[in-house]
C-alpha positions in Angstrom: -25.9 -13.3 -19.2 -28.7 -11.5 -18.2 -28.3 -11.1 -14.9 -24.8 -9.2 -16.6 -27.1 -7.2 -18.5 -29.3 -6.1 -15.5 -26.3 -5.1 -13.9 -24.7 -3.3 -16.7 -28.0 -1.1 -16.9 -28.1 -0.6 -13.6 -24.4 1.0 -13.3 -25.3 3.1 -16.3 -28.0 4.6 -14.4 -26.1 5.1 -11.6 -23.2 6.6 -13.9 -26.0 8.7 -15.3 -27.3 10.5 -12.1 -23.6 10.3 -10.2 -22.9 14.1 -11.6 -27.0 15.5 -9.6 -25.7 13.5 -6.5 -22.1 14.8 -6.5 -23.4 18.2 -6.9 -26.1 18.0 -4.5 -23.5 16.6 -2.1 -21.4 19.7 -2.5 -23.7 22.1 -2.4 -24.9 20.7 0.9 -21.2 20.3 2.5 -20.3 23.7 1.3 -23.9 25.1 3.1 -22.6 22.7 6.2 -19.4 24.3 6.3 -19.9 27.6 6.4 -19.3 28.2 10.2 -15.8 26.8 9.6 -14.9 29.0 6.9 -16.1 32.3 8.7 -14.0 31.3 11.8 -10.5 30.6 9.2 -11.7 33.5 8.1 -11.5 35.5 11.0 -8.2 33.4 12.0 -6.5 34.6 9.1 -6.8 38.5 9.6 -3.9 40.0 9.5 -4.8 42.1 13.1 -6.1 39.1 14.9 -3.5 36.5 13.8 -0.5 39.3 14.9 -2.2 40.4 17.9 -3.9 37.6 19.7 -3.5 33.8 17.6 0.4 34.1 17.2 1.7 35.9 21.0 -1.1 33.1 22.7 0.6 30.1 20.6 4.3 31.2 21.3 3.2 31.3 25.0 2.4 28.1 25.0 5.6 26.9 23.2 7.3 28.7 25.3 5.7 27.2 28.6 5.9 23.9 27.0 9.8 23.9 26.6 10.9 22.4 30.3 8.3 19.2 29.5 9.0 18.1 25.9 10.8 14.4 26.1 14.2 13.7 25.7 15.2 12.6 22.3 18.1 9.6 21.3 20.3 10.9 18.4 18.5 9.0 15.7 14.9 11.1 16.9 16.9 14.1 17.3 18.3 14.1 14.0 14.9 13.6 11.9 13.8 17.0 14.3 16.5 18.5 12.8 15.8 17.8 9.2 12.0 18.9 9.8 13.3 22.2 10.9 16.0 22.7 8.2 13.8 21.1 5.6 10.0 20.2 6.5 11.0 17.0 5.5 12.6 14.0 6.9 12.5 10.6 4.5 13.7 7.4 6.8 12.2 4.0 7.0 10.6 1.4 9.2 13.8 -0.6 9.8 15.6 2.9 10.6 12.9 4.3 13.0 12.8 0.3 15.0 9.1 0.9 16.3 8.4 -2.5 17.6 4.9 -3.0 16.1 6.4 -2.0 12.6 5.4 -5.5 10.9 2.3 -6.0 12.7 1.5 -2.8 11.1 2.3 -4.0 7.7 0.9 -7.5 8.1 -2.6 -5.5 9.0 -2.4 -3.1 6.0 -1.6 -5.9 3.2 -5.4 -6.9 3.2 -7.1 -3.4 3.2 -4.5 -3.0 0.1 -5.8 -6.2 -1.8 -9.2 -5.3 -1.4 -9.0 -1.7 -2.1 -7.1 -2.7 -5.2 -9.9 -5.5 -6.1 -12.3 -2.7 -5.6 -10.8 -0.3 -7.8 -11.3 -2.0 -10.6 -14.9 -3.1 -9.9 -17.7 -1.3 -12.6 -18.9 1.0 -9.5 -15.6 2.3 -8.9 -14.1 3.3 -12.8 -13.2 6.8 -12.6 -12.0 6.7 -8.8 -8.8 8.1 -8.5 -8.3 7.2 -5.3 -9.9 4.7 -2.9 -9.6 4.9 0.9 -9.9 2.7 4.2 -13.1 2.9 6.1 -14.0 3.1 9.5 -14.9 -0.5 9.5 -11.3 -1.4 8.1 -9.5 0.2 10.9 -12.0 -1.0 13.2 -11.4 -4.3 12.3 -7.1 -4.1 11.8 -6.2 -1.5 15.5 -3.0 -2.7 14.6 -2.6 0.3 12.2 -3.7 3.1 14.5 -1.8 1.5 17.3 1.5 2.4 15.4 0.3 6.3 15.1 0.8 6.1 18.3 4.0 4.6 18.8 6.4 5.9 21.6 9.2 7.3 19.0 7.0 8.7 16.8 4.8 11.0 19.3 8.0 11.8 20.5 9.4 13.2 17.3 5.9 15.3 16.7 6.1 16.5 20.2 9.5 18.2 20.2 8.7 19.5 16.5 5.6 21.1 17.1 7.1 22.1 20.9 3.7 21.1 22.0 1.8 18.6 23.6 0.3 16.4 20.4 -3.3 16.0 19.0 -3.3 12.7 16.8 -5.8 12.6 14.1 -5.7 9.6 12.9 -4.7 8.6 9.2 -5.7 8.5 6.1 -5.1 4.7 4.1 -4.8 6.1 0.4 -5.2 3.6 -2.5 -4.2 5.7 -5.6 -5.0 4.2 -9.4 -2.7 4.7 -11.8 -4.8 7.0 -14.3 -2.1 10.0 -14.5 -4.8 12.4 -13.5 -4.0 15.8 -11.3 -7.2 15.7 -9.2 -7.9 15.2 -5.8 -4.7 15.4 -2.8 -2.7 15.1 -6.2 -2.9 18.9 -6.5 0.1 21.2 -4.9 -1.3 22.2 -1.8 -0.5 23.7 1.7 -2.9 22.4 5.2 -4.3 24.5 7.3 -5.1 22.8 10.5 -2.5 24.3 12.8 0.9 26.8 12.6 2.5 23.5 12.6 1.4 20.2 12.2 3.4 16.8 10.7 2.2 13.8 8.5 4.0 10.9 8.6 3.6 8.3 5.3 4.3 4.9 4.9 4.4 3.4 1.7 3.2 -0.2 1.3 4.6 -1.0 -2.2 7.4 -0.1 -4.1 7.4 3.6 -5.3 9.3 4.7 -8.3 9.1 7.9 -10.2 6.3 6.6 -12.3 4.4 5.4 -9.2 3.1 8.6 -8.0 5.6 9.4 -4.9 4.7 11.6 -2.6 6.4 15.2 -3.5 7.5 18.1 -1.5 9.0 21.7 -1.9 11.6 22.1 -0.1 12.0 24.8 2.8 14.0 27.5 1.3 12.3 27.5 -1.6 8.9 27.1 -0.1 9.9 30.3 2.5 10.3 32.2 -1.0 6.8 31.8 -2.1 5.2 31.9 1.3 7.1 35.3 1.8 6.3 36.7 -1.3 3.2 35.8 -2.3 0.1 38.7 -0.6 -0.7 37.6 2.8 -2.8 34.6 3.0 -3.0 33.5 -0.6 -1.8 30.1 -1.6 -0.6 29.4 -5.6 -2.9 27.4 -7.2 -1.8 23.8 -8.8 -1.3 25.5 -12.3 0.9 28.0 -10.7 2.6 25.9 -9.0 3.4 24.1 -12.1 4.4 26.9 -14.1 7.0 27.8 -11.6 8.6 24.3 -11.3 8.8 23.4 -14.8 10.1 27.3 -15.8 12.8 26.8 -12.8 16.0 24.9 -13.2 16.6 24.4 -9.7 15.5 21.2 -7.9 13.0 23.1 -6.0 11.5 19.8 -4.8 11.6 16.3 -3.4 10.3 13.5 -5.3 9.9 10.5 -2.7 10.6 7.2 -4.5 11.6 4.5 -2.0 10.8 0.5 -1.6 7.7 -0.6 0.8 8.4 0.7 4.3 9.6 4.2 3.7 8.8 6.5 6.1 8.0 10.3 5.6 7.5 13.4 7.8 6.3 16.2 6.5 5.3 19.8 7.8 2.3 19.7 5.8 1.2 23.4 7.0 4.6 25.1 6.0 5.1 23.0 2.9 3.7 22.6 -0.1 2.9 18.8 -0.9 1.3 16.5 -3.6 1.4 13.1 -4.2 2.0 12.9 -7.8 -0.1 11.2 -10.2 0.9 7.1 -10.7 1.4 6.5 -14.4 2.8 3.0 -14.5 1.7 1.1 -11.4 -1.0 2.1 -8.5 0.3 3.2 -4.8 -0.3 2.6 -1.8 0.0 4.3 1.5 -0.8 5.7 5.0 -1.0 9.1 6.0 -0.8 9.4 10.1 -2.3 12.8 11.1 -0.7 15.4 14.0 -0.8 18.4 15.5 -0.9 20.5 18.4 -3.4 19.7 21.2 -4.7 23.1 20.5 -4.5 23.8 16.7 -4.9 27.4 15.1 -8.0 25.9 13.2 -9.5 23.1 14.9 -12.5 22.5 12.6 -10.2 21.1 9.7 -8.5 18.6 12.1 -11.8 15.7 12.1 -10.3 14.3 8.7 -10.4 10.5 10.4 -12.7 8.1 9.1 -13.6 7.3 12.4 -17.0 8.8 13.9 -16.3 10.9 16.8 -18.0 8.2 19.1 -15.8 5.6 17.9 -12.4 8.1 18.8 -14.2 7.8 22.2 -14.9 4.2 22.4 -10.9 3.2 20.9 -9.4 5.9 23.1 -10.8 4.3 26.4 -9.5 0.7 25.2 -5.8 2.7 24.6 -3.6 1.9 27.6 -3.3 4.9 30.5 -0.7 6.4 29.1 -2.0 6.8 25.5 -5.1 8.0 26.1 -6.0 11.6 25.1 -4.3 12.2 22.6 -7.1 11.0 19.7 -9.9 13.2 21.8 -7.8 16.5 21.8 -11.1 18.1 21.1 -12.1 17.6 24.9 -8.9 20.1 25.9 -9.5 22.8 23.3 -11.3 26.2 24.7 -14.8 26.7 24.7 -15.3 28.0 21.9 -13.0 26.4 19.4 -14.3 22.9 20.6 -17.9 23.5 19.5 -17.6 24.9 15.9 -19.0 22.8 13.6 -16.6 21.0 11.3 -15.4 21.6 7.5 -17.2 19.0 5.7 -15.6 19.8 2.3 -13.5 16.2 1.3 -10.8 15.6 -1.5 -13.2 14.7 -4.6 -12.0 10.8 -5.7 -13.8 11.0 -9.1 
């Protein structure tokens, strides 16, 4: 009883001073991540985008055409959907990746303890709990897939360029109803193009907090019309959806194994808020080998000396394309990264 006591009082304090560390820890990433946002900044000029970033990226495309891979008509079609769409839902059976189960057998544990953790006293108020370094350390099985033969194919002859993987993101999301965090409509801005691929590891009905998607014409409309450069805001994008009586978006519900590809960059995206029951899922990372803004791209859990250390244990042919850092130009390669994070409180 009192050792229940001690630790009650303890997590109290900790409760108490969370809100000076959480604001100390912005104010610091923000200060850290300043060299990032002046080179978006300077990225997203109207001059320098038209006249240097966009003719230098459709060069390469355009060099790139005679090498991208040959695609079966099951790849081919989920290209297609990208480009008519920006999404593509399938699942693991569909898509026939050998490793498919070994990746699920390796995920089930993270799940179970993220789920055990999520209701621990240190973690009330998380919305969302993610896998650490040490957890895909210890389960390779799950970055393995990212890397699977049919999928770096499909991402390949989507972005028409040779791909950068960044890893994943392993998402546990608590059913609190909450729009906070990757919850909130938003648009990336790593590269021109880039794709996420999800895989849900539960069940995912409405209530659940599926992952959501505007779709491409209707997403071209905002985009076009909205003043260069600035993105709606979540409460905008709100107003707009609930005052429109088209179906301007895609709600994801599907059973564990569903798979997702998403243009991340030319879409806007949430995953909405679970009500009922908690979700979760992966989020595999790609772009091109040289993406518009490089600095956004180090999103992986993984340190950038253990990219290096798994990439050499990668077979031959595999290797590369988690350090696409090392074949970026000069310059690009050595600013700093954004160190600004989706807030799981």
């Amino acid at each position: 009883m009192r050792t229940n006591t001690l630790f009650q009082l303890q997590h109290l304090r900790l409760n108490n001073l969370y809100p000076l560390y959480y604001l100390a820890n912005r104010v610091a990433n923000k200060v850290l991540s300043l060299p990032s946002d002046l080179a978006c900044t300077m990225n997203s000029t109207d001059w320098f985008e038209r006249s240097v970033l966009l003719p230098q990226y459709h060069d390469w495309r355009d060099r790139h055409k005679q090498n991208l891979p040959k695609l079966e008509a099951g790849e081919r079609a989920i290209v297609d959907r990208l480009e008519y769409e920006g999404i593509c839902i399938t699942s693991l059976e569909a898509l026939a990746i050998p490793d498919s189960q070994r990746l699920l057998d390796a995920a089930a544990p993270i799940t179970k303890e993220l789920a055990q953790l999520s209701r621990a006293p240190s973690h009330i108020g998380k919305h969302t709990l993610m896998a650490t370094a040490n957890h895909l350390l210890e389960h390779p099985e799950i970055l393995y897939w990212g890397l699977s033969e049919r999928i770096v194919k499909i991402v390949e002859c989507y972005l028409g360029l040779p791909v950068g993987y960044g890893g994943l993101s392993f998402y546990y999301s608590v059913a609190d109803s909450r729009d906070v965090g990757p919850r909130i409509w938003h648009r990336d801005k790593e590269d021109w193009r880039m794709i996420k691929v999800a895989v849900y590891l539960n069940d995912v009905a409405e209530s659940g907090g599926p992952y959501q998607c505007v779709k491409s014409a209707t997403n071209n409309w905002l985009v076009e019309t909205l003043p260069k450069y600035k993105g709606l805001t979540h409460t905008e994008m709100q107003q707009l959806l609930n005052n429109s009586s088209d179906d301007w978006f895609t709600s994801c519900i599907g059973t564990a194994g569903t798979v997702i590809f998403t243009d991340t960059a030319r879409c806007y995206h949430r995953g909405k808020p679970p009500i009922d029951t908690d979700r979760s899922a992966i989020f595999f990372h790609y772009f091109s080998y040289r993406p518009k803004n490089p600095f956004y791209c180090d999103r992986s859990p993984l340190s950038s000396r253990q990219i290096v250390e798994f990439d050499r244990q990668l077979p031959a042919h595999l290797q590369g394309y988690l350090t696409w850092r090392d074949k970026y130009p000069l310059v690009g390669r050595y600013i700093p990264k954004n160190f600004m994070r989706v807030d799981n409180w």
